[in-house]
C-alpha positions, 0 to 999 in steps of 0.5 A, spaced: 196 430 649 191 426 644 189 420 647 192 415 642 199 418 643 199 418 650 197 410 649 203 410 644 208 413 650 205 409 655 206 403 651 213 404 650 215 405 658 212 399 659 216 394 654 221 390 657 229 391 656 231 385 653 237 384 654 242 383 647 247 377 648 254 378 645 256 375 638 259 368 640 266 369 638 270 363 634 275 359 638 281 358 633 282 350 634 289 348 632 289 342 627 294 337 627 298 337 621 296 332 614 300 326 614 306 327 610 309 321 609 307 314 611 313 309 613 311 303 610 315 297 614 315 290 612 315 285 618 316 278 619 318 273 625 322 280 627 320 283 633 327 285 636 329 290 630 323 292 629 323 294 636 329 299 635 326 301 628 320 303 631 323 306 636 327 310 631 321 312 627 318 315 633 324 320 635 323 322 627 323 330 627 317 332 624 313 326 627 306 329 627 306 328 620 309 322 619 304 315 619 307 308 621 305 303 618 307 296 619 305 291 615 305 284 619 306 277 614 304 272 619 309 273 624 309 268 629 314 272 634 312 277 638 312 282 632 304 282 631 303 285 639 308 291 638 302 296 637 301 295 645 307 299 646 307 303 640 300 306 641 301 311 635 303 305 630 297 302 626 300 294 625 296 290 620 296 283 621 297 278 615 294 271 615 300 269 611 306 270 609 303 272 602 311 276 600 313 283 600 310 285 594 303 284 596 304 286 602 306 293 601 301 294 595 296 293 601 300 297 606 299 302 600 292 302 598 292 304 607 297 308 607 295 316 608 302 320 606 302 323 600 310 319 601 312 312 601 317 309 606 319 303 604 323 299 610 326 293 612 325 293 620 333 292 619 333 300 619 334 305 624 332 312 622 336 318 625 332 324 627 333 327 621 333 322 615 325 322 614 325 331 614 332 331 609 328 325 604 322 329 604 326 335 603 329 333 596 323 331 593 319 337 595 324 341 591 326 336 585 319 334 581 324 330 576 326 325 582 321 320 583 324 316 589 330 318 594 334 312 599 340 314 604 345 312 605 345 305 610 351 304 615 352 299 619 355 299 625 361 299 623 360 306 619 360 302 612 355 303 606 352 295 606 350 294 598 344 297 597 345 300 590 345 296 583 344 297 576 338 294 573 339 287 571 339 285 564 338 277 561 346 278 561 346 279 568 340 274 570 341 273 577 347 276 578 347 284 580 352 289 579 353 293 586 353 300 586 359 304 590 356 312 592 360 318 592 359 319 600 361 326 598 357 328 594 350 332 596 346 327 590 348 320 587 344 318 581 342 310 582 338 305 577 336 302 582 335 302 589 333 296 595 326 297 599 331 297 605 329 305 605 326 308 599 322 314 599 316 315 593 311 319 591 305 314 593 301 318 586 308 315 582 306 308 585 298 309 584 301 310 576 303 304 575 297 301 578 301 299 584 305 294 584 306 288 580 304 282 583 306 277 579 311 278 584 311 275 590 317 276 596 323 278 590 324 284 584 319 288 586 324 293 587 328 292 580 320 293 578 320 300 580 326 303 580 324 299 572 318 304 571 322 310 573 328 309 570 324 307 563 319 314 563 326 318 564 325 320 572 330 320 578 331 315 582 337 319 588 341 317 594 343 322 598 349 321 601 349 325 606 343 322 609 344 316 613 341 311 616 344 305 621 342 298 618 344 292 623 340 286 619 336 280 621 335 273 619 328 272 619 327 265 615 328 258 617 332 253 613 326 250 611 325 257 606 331 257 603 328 253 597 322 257 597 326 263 597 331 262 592 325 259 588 321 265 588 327 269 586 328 266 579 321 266 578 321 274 579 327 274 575 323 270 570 317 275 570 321 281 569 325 279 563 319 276 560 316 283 561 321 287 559 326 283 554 320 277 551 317 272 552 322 268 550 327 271 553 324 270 560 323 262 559 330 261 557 331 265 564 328 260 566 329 253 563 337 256 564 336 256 572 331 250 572 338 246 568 343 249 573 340 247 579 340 240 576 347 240 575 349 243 582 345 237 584 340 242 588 335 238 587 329 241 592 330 247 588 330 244 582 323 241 584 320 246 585 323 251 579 320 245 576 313 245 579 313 253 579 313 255 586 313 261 588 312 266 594 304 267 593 300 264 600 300 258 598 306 255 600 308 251 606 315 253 608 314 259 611 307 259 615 
């Protein structure tokens, strides 16, 4: 054998063995599923129901895919320190109570679903309520928001339903009375006591109106829904428990009722003219007077509304 082959052999026989390591091999992690829905709550000075309504949330079937959300208006109870016994709760805290409108624009703007459950505390979810809401909307692109049906506890529907107020009507709403058999009732407008929407159709309207402060948000909503020809559904069949609260002192009362004819101001104006919502305005400014309401009056007088800046409510 030539010398360099024999070389070649040798240098073949003495290369070490290295040994080859197997291909790591994917682990398969499993995820947790994306957020649907977002149970939005509006809190004030309501620990004991929200409490249950919590409770209630938390035994939703499908809870991994629903976030809770509790927007805290400046509650000085127990209700800013629930996030303690509900670890799987995210509780934003307000300073002060700024009303409902500003508050669920930030709960909004927060919220991870592609769902919106606008709630009171007053509400008790049935394990099945949050599922069937979402089911409807999946399968019905016309339908922009779905509500249950709420109970009392004595198994009667509570006034949840109106038709949209008019310069007519004013203050005044014309309650709705649902066909309880029937699979889909079609509403005008819908409470925020339980009101699922699709979050993108609230991101649409570039939110909503701030102009608003604790009242007629909701007539808002249910407004623009009905206005571009979209659903706004109770389904009867879906139920929820509604046991209400009164959160508020004495002292709010004229700083509510204020609030309320502002929002009723705003919406006319906004929708009817101008002119028609300072009429709306000048006719409660003048009724007040006349019933001898004479807190009210000043402070319909002065433009007081639900905003922050108040005083009655801290």
């Amino acid at each position: 054998m030539p010398v360099a082959s024999k070389r070649k052999v040798e240098a073949r026989k003495a290369a070490p063995i290295v040994a080859v390591e197997p291909e790591p091999q994917l682990q398969k992690i499993d995820l947790p599923p994306p957020i649907k829905v977002t149970a939005l709550v509006f809190s004030y000075d309501s620990a004991p129901a929200l409490r249950r309504c919590l409770a209630a949330l938390e035994g939703s079937n499908d809870r991994a895919s629903i976030e809770i959300l509790v927007v805290d208006c400046g509650s000085h109870d127990e209700s800013a320190q629930l996030d303690s016994e509900f670890s799987n709760v995210t509780m934003l805290r307000l300073p002060r109570y700024f009303g409902r409108t500003k508050a669920l624009n930030i709960g909004t703007r927060t919220a991870a679903g592609e769902y919106l459950l606008f709630m009171t505390p007053d509400v008790e979810v049935l394990p099945t309520t949050i599922p069937s809401l979402v089911a409807r909307l999946e399968s019905d692109p016309e339908t922009v928001a779905v509500c249950p049906l709420l109970l009392d506890t004595q198994a009667q529907p509570i006034e949840q339903f109106f038709r949209l107020p008019t310069p007519a009507t004013g203050l005044d709403l014309t309650p709705v009375t649902v066909d309880k058999t029937a699979e889909v009732f079609p509403v005008e407008y819908a409470t925020f006591q339980a009101f699922l929407v699709r979050k993108f159709f609230v991101k649409g309207i570039n939110y909503l109106d701030e102009r608003y402060g604790d009242s007629w948000s909701d007539a808002e909503l249910c407004y623009q829904i009905h206005r571009v020809s979209r659903k706004t559904l109770v389904l009867p069949q879906v139920t929820a428990l509604y046991t209400p609260s009164s959160p508020y002192a004495e002292s709010a009362r004229t700083i509510l009722a204020a609030d309320r004819v502002h929002g009723g101001a705003v919406f006319f104006s906004k929708h009817y003219g101008f002119a028609t919502g300072l009429l709306f305005r000048i006719k409660s400014i003048l009724k007040a007077l006349f019933t001898f309401r004479i807190p009210l009056f000043a402070a319909l007088v002065s433009g007081a509304k639900i905003d922050g800046s108040q005083t009655a409510i801290l």
